[in-house]
C-alpha positions in Angstrom: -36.6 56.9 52.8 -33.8 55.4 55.3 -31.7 52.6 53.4 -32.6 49.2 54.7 -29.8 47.8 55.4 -26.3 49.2 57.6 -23.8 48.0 55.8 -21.9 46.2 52.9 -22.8 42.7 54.7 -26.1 43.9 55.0 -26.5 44.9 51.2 -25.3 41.6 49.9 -27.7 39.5 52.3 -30.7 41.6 50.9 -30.0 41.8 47.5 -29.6 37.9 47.6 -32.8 37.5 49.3 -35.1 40.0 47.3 -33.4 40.6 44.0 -32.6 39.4 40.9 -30.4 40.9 37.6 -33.5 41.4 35.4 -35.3 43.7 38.0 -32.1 45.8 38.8 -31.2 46.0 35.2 -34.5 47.2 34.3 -34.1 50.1 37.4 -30.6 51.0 36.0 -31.9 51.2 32.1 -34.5 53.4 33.6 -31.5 55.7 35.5 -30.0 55.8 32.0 -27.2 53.3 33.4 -27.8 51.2 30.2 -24.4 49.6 29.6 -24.1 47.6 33.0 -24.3 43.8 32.0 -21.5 41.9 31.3 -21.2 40.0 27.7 -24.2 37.0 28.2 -21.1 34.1 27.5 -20.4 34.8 31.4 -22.4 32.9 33.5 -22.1 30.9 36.8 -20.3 27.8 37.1 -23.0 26.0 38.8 -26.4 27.1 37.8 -28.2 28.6 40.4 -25.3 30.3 42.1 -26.4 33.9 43.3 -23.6 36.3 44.1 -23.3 40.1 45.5 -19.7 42.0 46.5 -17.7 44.4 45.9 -15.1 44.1 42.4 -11.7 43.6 42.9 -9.8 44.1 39.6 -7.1 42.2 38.2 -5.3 42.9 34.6 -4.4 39.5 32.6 -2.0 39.4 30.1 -0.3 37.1 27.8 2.8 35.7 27.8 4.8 33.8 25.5 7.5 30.8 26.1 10.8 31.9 25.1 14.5 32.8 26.4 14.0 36.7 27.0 17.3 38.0 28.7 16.8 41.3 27.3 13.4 41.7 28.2 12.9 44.7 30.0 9.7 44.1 31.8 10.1 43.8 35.9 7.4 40.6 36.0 9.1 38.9 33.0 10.9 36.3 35.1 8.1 35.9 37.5 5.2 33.3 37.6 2.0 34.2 37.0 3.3 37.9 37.5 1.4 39.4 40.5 -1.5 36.6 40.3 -0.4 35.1 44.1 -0.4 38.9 45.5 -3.5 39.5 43.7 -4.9 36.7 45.6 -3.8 37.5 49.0 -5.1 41.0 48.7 -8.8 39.5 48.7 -10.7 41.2 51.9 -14.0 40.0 53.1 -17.1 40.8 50.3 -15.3 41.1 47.5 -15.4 39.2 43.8 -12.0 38.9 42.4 -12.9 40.2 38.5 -10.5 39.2 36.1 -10.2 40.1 32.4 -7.8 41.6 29.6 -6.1 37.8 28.7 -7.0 35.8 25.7 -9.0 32.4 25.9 -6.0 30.0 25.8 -5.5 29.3 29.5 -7.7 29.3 32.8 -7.8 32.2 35.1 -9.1 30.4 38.3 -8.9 27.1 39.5 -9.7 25.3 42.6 -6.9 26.3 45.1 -7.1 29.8 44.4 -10.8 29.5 45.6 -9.8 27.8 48.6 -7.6 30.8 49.2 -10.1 33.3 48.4 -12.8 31.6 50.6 -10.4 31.6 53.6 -10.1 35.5 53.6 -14.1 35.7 53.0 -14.2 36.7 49.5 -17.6 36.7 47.8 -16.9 34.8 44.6 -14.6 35.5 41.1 -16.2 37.0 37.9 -13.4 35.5 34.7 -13.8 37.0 31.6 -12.0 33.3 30.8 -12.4 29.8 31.7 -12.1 27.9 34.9 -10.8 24.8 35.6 -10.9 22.1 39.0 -14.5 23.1 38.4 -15.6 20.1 40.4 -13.5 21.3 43.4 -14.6 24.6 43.0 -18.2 23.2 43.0 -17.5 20.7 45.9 -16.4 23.8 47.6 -19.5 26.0 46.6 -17.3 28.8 45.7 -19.9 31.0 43.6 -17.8 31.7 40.3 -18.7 33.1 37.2 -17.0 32.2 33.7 -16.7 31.7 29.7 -16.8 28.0 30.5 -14.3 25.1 31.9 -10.7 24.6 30.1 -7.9 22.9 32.0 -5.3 25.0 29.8 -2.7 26.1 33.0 -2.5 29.9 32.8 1.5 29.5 34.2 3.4 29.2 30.8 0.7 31.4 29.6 -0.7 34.7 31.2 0.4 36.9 33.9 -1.6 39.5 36.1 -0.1 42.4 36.0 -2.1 45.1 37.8 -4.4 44.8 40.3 -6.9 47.3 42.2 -7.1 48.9 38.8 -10.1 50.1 36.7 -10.9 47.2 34.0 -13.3 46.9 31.2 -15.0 43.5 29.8 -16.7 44.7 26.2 -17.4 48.3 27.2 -18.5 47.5 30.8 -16.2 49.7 32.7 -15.6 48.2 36.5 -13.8 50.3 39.2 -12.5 48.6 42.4 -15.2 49.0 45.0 -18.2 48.8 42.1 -21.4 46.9 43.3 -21.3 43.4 41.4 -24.9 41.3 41.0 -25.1 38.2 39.8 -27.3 35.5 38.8 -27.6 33.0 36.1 -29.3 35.2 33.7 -26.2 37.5 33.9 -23.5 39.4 35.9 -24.4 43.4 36.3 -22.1 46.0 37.8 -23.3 48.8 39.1 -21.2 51.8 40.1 -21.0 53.0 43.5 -22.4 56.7 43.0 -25.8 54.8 41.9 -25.8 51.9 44.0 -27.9 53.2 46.8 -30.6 54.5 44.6 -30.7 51.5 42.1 -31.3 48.8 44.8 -34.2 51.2 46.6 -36.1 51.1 43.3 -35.2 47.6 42.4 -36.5 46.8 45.9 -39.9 48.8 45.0 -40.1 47.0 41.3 -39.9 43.3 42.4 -42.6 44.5 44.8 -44.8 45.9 42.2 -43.9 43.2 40.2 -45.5 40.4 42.9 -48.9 42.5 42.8 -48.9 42.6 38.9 -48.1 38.7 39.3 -51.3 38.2 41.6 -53.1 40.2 39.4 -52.6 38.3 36.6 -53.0 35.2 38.2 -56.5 36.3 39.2 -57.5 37.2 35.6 -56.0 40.7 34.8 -55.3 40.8 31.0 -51.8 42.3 30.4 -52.5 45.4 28.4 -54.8 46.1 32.1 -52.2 45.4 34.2 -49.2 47.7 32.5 -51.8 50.4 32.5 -52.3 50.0 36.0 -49.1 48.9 37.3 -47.0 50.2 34.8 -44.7 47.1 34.7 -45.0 44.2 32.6 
């Protein structure tokens, strides 16, 4: 079976049209992919924000205020570390993914998604807060979060790697990994299984219409698994 779609623009339109993260995460339990969601206390900014691109990594860390004229780390005297370059780097379909910080500070506010949206990025998955989150609204920016905190990361955090494998709770994201997301939950799904996973996610929501129709028309459930196999 040929793919239906040509390319990564192509991916993200259908998978935003035809699918949702329940039916690929059932597909990906089922490839024995069964550690692909990200923690449930991430969810979308504004509710029914869907979102599909491909992860940019960035590494947070903490920072504390202080005279440090020994230090002997190069980003020590710089502000938000490599957060600005991080930002410029954005290309067109990707989801800037950032994680390894505590929860004292914001990692994303309102200008940084004006910037992102200018180069054509596809949204921001924080393992953190946002804040300016009626800006970022007023700007439909789709971004994904712990929740809203005005804290300023500047005194706070630095980034300081980016284009690097991360993990959030076990979920291990490379640069270039397929991210889905919805408000019931933000799914990565590696690139070496991406092309399979959405062919049989396309075939389950499909199924899944007919066992709907069925059911609607009378079918008891036990019936329908049995002759569907989905439920």
């Amino acid at each position: 079976m040929s793919k239906p779609y040509a390319d990564d623009n192509g991916l993200f339109a259908l998978m935003k049209e035809k699918l949702f993260t329940a039916v690929i995460g059932d597909v990906l339990d089922q490839m024995g992919l069964m550690n692909q969601f990200l923690p449930a206390g991430i969810g979308p900014l504004q509710r029914d924000t869907v979102m599909a691109g491909r992860a940019m990594p960035v590494l947070e860390a903490d920072v504390f205020p202080g005279e440090a004229p020994d230090a002997a780390g190069p980003l020590t005297m710089k502000p938000f570390g490599l957060m600005l370059e991080a930002l410029d780097n954005l290309r067109p379909g990707e989801i800037y993914v950032a994680t390894g910080g505590s929860m004292r500070y914001a990692l994303w506010g309102e200008l940084m998604s004006t910037r992102a949206s200018y180069l054509g990025a596809a949204g921001a998955v924080l393992n953190g807060y946002v804040r300016d989150a009626r800006g970022i609204e007023a700007l439909g920016f789709p971004a994904f979060c712990r929740g809203v905190y005005a804290q300023d990361q500047g005194p706070r955090g630095k980034v300081i790697d980016y284009r690097c494998p991360v993990e959030i709770e076990g979920v291990r994201i490379a640069p270039g990994s397929l991210i889905f997301a919805d408000r019931e939950g933000v799914l990565v799904i590696p690139r070496e299984a991406e092309e399979e996973a959405v062919r049989r996610a396309l075939e389950k929501a499909a199924t899944e219409s007919e066992v709907e129709k069925a059911i609607r028309a009378g079918m008891g459930a036990t019936e329908a698994f049995d002759t569907f196999g989905v439920m």
